[in-house]
N, C-alpha and C positions, 0 to 999 in steps of 0.2 A: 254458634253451635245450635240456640235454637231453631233459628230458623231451617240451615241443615236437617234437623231430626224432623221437624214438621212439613218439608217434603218431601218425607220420603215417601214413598207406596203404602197404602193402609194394611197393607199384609205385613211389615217388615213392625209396625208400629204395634199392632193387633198380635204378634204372635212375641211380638217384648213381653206387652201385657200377660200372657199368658203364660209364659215364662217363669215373670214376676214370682206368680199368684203359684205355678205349681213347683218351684223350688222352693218359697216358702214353707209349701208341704213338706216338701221330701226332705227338706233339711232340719225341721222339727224333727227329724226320727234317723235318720243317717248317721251324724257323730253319733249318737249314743247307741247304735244297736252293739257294736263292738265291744264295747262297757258293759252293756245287758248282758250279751253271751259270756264276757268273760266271768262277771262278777256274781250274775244270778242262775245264769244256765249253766254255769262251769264248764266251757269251752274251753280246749287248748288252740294257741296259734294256728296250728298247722288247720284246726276245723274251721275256724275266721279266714283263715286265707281262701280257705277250699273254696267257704260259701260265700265269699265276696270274688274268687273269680268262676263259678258258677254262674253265679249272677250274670258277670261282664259275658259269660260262653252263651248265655238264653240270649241275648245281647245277638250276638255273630251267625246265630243262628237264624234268627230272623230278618235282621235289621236287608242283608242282600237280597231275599227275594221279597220284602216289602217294596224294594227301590224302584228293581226290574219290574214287577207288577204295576209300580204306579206309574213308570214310564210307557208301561204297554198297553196299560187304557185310557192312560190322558187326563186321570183325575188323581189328584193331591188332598182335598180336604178330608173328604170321608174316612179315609187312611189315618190322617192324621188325628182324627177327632177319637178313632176308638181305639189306637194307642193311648192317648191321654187319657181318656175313660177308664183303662183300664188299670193304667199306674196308679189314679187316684183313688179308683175303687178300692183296692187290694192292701195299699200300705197301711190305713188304720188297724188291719188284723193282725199287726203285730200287737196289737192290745191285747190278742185273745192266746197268745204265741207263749207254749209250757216247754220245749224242747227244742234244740236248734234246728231239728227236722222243720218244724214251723216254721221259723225263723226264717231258714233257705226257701220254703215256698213261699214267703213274702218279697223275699228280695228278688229269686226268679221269676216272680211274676209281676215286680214291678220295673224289673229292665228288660222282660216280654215284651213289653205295653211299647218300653226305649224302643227297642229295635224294630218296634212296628210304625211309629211315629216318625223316628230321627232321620232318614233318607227323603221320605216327601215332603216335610218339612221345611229341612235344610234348602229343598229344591225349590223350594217355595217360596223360600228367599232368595235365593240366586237367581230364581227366574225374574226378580221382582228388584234388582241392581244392577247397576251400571259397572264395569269392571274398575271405570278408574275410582270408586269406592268401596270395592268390596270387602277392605281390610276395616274399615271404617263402621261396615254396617253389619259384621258377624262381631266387631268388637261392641257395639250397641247391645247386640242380641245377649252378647256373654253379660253385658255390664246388667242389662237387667236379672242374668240368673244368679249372678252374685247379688247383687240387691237383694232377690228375694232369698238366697240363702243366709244373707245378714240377717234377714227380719227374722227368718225362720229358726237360728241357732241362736240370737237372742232372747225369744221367746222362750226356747227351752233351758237359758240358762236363768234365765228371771225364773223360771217355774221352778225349775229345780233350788235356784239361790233360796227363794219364799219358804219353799215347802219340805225341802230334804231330799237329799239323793235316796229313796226309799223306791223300791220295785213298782211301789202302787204311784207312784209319781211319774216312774218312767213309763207305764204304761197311759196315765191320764193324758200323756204328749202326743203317744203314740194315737190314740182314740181323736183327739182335737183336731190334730191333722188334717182330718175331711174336710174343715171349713173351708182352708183357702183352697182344696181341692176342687173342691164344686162350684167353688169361683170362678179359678181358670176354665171350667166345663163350658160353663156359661159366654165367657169372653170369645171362644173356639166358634159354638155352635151360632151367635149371631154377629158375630160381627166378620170374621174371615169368610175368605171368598176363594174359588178359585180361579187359576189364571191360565184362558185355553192354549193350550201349544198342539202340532204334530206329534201323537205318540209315535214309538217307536214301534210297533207292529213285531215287535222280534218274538219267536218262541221261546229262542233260546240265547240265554248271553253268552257273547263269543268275547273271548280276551282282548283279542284283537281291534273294537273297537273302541278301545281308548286307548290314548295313547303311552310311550312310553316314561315320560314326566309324569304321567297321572302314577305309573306303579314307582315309579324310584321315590316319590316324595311318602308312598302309604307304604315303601319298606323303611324310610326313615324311620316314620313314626309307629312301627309297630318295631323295629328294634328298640327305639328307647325306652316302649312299654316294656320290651322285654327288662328291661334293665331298672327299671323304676317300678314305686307300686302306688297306690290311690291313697284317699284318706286316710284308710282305716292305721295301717301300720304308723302315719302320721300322730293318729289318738293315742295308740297305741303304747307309741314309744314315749309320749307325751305321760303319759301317767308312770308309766317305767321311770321317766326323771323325776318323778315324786310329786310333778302335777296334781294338785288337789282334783276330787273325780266334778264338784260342782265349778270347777273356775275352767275346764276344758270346754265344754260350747263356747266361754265365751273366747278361749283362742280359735276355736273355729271360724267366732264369730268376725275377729281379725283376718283370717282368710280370708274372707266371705267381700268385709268390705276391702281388700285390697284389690280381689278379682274385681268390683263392681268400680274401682276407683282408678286402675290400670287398664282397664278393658279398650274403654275407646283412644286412647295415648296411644297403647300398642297397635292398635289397629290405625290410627293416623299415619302413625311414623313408617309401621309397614307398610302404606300404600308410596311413601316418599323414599324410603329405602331403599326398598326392596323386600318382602316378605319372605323367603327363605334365609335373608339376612338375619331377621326380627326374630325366625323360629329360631334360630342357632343360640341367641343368647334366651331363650325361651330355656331350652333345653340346660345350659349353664347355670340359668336359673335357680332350678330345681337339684344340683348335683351341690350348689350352695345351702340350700336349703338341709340337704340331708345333711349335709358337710358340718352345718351348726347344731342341729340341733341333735347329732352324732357327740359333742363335746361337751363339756363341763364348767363352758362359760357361764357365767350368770346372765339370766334373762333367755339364754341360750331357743328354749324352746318356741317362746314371744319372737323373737327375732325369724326363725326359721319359717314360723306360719305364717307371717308376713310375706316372707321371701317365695312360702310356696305360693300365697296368693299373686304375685306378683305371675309365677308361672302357670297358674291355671287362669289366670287372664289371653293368655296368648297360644294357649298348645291348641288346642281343638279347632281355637274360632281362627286361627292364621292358616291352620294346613287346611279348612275348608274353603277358604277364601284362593286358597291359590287354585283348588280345583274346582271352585268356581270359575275363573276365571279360564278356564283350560278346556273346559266341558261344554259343548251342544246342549242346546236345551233341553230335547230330549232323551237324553242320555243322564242326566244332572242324578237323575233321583239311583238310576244305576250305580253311578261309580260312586254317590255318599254312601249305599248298601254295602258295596265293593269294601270302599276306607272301612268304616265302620264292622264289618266282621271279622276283619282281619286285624285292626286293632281290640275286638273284644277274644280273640283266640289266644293275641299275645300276651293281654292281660289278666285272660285265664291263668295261664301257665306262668305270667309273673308272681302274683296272688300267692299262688298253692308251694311255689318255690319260697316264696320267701317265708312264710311262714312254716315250712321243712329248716330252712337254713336259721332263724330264731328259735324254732325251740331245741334244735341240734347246736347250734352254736354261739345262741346268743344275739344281741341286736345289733351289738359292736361290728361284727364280720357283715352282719347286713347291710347296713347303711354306708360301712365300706365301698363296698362293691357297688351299691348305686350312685355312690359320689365320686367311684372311679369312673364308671361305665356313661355315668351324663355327660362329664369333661372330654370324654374323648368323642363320643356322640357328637357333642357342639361343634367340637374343632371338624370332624369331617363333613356336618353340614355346612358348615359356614366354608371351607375349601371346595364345593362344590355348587355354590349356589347358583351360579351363573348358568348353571345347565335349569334354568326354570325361567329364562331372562328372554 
């Protein structure tokens, strides 16, 4: 396995690193902004759902013509460096954050930075692998953002454990944050490189240049976002089970290392299986997840963050692998734009529904419906797979 990771392309290795260092960041202050808005800005669901898929919408917005543009003048780094710049700039001002109006300018403007970065990036790395390890080497890339999201929701539960779930506490998280920020800044600007290809010269993107396996796998995955939702409702629900508010980072922080500990497994096995095999129980995954920690078992909620870790190990970094593997070079950073906006639309509109349908009817009927809606998801990816073969 060492040796493996140590040949691979200094880009694929260089932008782990920075991965690392800027999830670190961002997950000091993610689980808890949820908890913030509920507990000290007096947010109701339906405003957290709004402005977590607001967020994902700044997201959809940009992240497609980040892609097309990086593909039509041929450079990847520059792009990439003042997205990052930019997430890392912005999220420590949830420190200064008195209203959820604030709030939502932090988070929209630190998945601005996402949708600016995540398409030439991605491409960055795909231009920079071989197909018969692609599953291998986005599940590298996931394992270090879990890594650095372990460090970073542990740090916030040690701080928090030390010092008291107190407003002035969650904002000292929120302020610290910069450090490993401007770490990863640093990692970006000297050590990544870019890698020349043919751009693609196009004005305008036409549908038709990708092909039809590239959109059936990004209507997969943006139906099951329809059907699923992110973290937050995850915390959420987590403290609704009577979750103590200082012992939830550190089930995040079980997340965290489950994504960083399944990451490269899943991406092995998908390069030997089959990767739309891999996604299907990806998807299963997650429909267990809600399914436990929906119930009244003991340990119930431990168990489930586990389980979602195991599925945020494999959803993102297996549907990009396979369109890595599908895509012309220069076309790569388009069609991650393409996936990417279309999955932050549907997860707008997942977001802002679910938290209409909790605080109309509870969390029971919600997690229902995402534990019905993964299961059946699963089964018709996985009876379909062979159309990606």
């Amino acid at each position: 396995m060492k040796s493996k990771i140590l040949s691979l392309d200094r880009n694929i290795l260089t932008l782990g690193a920075n991965s690392f260092f800027t999830d670190f960041s961002t997950e000091m202050i993610l689980p808890l902004l949820p908890i913030f808005m509920d507990r000290f800005l007096h947010a109701s669901k339906s405003e957290i759902g709004f402005i977590e898929g607001l967020a994902e919408f700044g997201v959809a917005m940009l992240i497609g013509l980040s892609g097309f543009y990086s593909d039509k003048i041929g450079k990847r780094k520059s792009i990439t460096v003042f997205g990052y710049g930019l997430s890392n700039l912005i999220k420590p001002l949830a420190f200064l954050a008195s209203s959820t109006t604030m709030i939502a300018m932090v988070r929209v403007g630190d998945r601005i930075g996402k949708g600016i970065r995540s398409a030439p990036r991605d491409a960055l790395i795909s231009q920079s692998t071989p197909k018969n390890i692609s599953g291998f080497v986005f599940g590298l890339h996931k394992m270090m953002d879990g890594a650095g999201a372990l460090a970073g929701s542990l740090f916030a539960f040690l701080v928090l454990w030390y010092l008291g779930s107190s407003e002035e506490t969650f904002r000292m998280i929120f302020l610290f944050s910069v450090v490993p920020g401007l770490i990863s800044m640093a990692i970006l600007i000297f050590l990544l490189f870019d890698k020349p290809f043919v751009p693609s010269g196009e004005k305008l993107f036409r549908p038709s240049q990708l092909p039809f396996e590239f959109y059936l796998i990004v209507l997969f995955q943006g139906l099951f976002s329809l059907v699923a939702m992110n973290y937050s409702f995850m915390i959420l629900k987590a403290e609704d089970n009577a979750m103590p508010l200082a012992i939830i980072p550190l089930a995040y922080a079980l997340y965290n290392l489950c994504i960083s500990f399944f990451a490269i497994p899943i991406g092995n096995l998908a390069d030997k299986v089959g990767k739309p095999a891999m996604l299907s129980a990806i998807y299963l995954a997650f429909g267990l997840s809600a399914f436990f920690i929906n119930t009244e078992i003991e340990y119930a909620s431990w168990i489930a963050f586990a389980i979602y870790g195991f599925f945020g190990g494999g959803f993102n970094s297996l549907a990009k692998a396979i369109i890595s593997d599908m895509i012309p070079v220069n076309l790569k950073a388009t069609a991650y734009g393409v996936y990417y906006s279309f999955i932050g639309i549907c997860t707008f509109l997942s977001l802002y529904c679910a938290g209409v349908i909790w605080d109309k009817f509870g969390s029971q009927l919600l997690f229902d419906i995402v534990t019905f809606g993964s299961v059946c998801l699963a089964l018709l990816l996985f009876l379909n797979r062979k159309r990606w073969q």
